[in-house]
C-alpha positions, -999 to 999 in steps of 0.1 A, spaced: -152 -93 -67 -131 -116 -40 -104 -137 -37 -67 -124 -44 -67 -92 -56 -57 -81 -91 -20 -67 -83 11 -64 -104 36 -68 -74 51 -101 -85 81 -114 -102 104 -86 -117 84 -67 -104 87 -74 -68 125 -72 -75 124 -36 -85 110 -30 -54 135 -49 -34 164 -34 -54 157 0 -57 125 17 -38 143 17 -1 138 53 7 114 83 7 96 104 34 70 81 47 94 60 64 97 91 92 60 97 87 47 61 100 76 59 126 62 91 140 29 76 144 37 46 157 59 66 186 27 82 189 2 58 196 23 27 203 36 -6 196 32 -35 188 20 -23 149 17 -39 122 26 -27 84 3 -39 58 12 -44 25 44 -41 37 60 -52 0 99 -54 4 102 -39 37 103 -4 30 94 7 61 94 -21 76 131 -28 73 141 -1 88 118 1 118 130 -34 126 167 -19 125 156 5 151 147 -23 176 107 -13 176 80 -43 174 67 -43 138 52 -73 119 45 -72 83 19 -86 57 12 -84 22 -9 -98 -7 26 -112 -23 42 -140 -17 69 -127 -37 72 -97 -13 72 -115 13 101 -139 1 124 -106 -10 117 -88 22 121 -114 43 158 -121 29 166 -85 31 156 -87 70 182 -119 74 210 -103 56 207 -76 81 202 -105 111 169 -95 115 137 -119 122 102 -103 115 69 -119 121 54 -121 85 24 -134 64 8 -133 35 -27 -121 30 -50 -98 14 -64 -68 35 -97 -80 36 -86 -112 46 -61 -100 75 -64 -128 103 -28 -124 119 -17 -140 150 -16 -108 176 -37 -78 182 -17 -41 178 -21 -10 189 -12 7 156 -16 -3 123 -2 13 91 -4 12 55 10 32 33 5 30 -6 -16 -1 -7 -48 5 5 -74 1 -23 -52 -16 -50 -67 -49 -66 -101 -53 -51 -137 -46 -49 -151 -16 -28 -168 -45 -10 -131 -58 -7 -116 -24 11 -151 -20 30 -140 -55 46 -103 -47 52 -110 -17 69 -134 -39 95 -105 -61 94 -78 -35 107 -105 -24 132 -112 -60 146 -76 -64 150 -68 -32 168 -63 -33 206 -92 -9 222 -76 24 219 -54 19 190 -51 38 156 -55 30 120 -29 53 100 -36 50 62 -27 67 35 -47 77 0 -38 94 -33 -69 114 -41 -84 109 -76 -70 139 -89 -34 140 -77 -19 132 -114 -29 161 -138 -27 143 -165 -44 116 -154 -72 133 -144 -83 143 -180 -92 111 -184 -130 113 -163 -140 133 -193 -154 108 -214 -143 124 -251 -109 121 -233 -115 86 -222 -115 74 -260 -81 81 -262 -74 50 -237 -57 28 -230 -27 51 -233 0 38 -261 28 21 -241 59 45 -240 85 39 -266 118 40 -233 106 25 -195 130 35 -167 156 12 -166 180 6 -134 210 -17 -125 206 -42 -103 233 -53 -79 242 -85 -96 246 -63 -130 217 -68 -145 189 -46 -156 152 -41 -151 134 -18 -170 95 -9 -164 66 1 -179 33 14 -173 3 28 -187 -30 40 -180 -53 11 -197 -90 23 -188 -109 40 -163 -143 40 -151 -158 70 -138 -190 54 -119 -171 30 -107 -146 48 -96 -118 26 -105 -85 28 -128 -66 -3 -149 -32 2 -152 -8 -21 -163 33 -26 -165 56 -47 -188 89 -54 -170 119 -67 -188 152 -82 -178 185 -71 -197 215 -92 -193 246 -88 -213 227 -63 -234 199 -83 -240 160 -88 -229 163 -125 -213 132 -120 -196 96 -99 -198 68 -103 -178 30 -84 -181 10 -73 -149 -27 -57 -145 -35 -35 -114 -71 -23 -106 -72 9 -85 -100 17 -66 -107 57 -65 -120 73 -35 -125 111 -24 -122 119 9 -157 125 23 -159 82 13 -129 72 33 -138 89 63 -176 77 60 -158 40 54 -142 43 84 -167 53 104 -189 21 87 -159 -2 99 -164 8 133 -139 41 139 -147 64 168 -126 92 153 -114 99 120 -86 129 113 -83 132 77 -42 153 77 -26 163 42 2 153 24 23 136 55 18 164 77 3 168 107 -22 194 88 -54 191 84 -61 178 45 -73 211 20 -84 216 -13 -50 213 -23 -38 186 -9 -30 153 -34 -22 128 -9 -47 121 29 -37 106 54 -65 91 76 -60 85 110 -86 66 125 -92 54 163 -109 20 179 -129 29 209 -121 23 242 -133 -8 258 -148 -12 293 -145 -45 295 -111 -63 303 -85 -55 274 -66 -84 263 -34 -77 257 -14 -83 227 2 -121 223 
C-alpha cells in the first residue's frame, strides 16, 4: 500500500478537533523533550495544532505537518487568530520532504495510522534523514492491548462478532458558532497477522435541532508491540532507542499501555550543516 494514507481526519471531523481536543498532558510531555534535546523541531501530524499551538505561544521554533489538508487549513487559522505564523505543509510521514533539518522531531498520536508497514518503515527513515546529526526522534505508540475490550477481539470466535454495531448515542459537543457535532466510532475488523485494526466514525452536524450534515470516514491502524518499534528504528538508522512508559521518563513495563520511543541519529564527523 502507498499513496495517501487511509485516515478519517477530514471534514467534521477535522473540526472536532479544532473545536474541542486543545488540551491533555502530552502538550508538557513533548515540550519537555524538545527543552531537552533542542530546537528547531518539527511536530508531525501536527492535526489542529494541539501542541503545536501552544509551543508557538511560547516563542519556541516549531513547524508542523500533517497528512490533512483540512488540518492544516484549521490549525493554521487558529495560529493567525492568535498572530502567530508557523511554517506548515502537508504530507504523509513517509513522504516527509520539508524545507529544514531539526534537531528534534515529535509525533504524538499519529504514527502508524493509514498506511502499510512498508509505509511507517519509510517514515521512520524519513524522520531519521531529516534529523540534524545528534538529534532525537520522540514518538509515541498505544500498544495493541491498551483497550480491554478491544483486545478480545484477536480471539478469532470473538472476531465474528465484528464489525461492532454502531452505538445507538455518539458524543455530541457545541461548537462555538452554536452548532453541534456529534461522533461516532466503531471497531469494523481486525486482522491478527497482519496486525492491523479498521475503525470507522460517522460524524453529524446539528443545527437548529436538526442533522444538516453527516459525513463517513475509514481509518486503518497499524499494530505494533514494542520489541518491533525499537527493531524499526534501529532498521531506519537509530543509534539509540529508549523505549519510556506512559509519558514518563520511566522505562516502559508490562504494564504500561502507551511507549514512548525516544530514538537518536548518530553523530556525524563530517561538517554538520546546520538547519536553514
Amino acid at each position: 500500500m502507498s499513496g495517501s494514507p487511509q485516515t478519517w481526519h477530514y471534514g467534521l471531523v477535522a473540526r472536532w478537533w479544532a473545536e474541542f481536543n486543545t488540551d491533555g498532558p502530552e502538550i508538557a510531555y513533548f515540550r519537555g523533550m524538545i527543552d531537552r534535546f533542542g530546537e528547531p523541531a518539527l511536530d508531525v501530524a501536527c492535526g489542529t495544532g494541539r501542541l503545536l499551538i501552544p509551543y508557538l505561544r511560547a516563542g519556541m521554533d516549531v513547524d508542523g505537518c500533517d497528512v490533512s489538508a483540512d488540518m492544516i487549513r484549521l490549525c493554521a487559522e487558529r495560529a493567525a487568530g492568535e498572530g502567530l505564523k508557523p511554517r506548515l505543509f502537508v504530507q504523509a510521514m513517509h513522504e516527509l520532504d520539508p524545507p529544514r533539518r531539526y534537531r528534534t522531531i515529535i509525533v504524538c498520536g499519529g504514527f502508524a495510522l493509514g498506511g502499510s508497514r512498508h509505509d511507517d518503515e519509510e517514515a521512520l527513515r524519513r524522520f531519521h534523514q531529516q534529523l540534524l546529526p545528534g538529534g532525537a526522534l520522540v514518538l509515541d505508540h498505544y500498544l495493541p492491548y491498551e483497550d480491554t475490550d478491544r483486545w478480545r477481539y484477536w480471539i478469532r470466535e470473538e472476531r465474528q462478532e465484528l464489525p461492532e454495531p454502531w452505538p445507538a448515542e455518539g458524543m455530541r459537543k457545541r461548537a462555538a458558532n452554536g452548532e453541534e457535532i456529534e461522533l461516532f466510532t466503531r471497531l469494523a475488523a481486525l486482522d491478527p497477522i497482519e496486525q492491523v485494526a479498521t475503525r470507522e466514525i460517522r460524524a453529524r452536524l446539528w443545527r437548529d435541532g436538526r442533522i444538516v450534515e453527516e459525513e463517513e470516514h475509514v481509518l486503518l491502524e497499524r499494530l505494533y508491540f514494542r520489541n518491533e518499534l525499537v527493531a524499526m528504528l534501529a532498521s531506519a538508522g537509530f543509534q539509540e532507542v529508549e523505549v519510556l512508559g506512559d509519558y514518563t521518563e520511566e522505562a516502559a513495563t508490562a504494564d504500561t499501555g502507551v511507549v514512548v520511543c525516544v530514538a537518536r541519529k548518530g553523530t556525524s564527523r563530517g561538517p554538520q550543516p546546520g538547519a536553514a
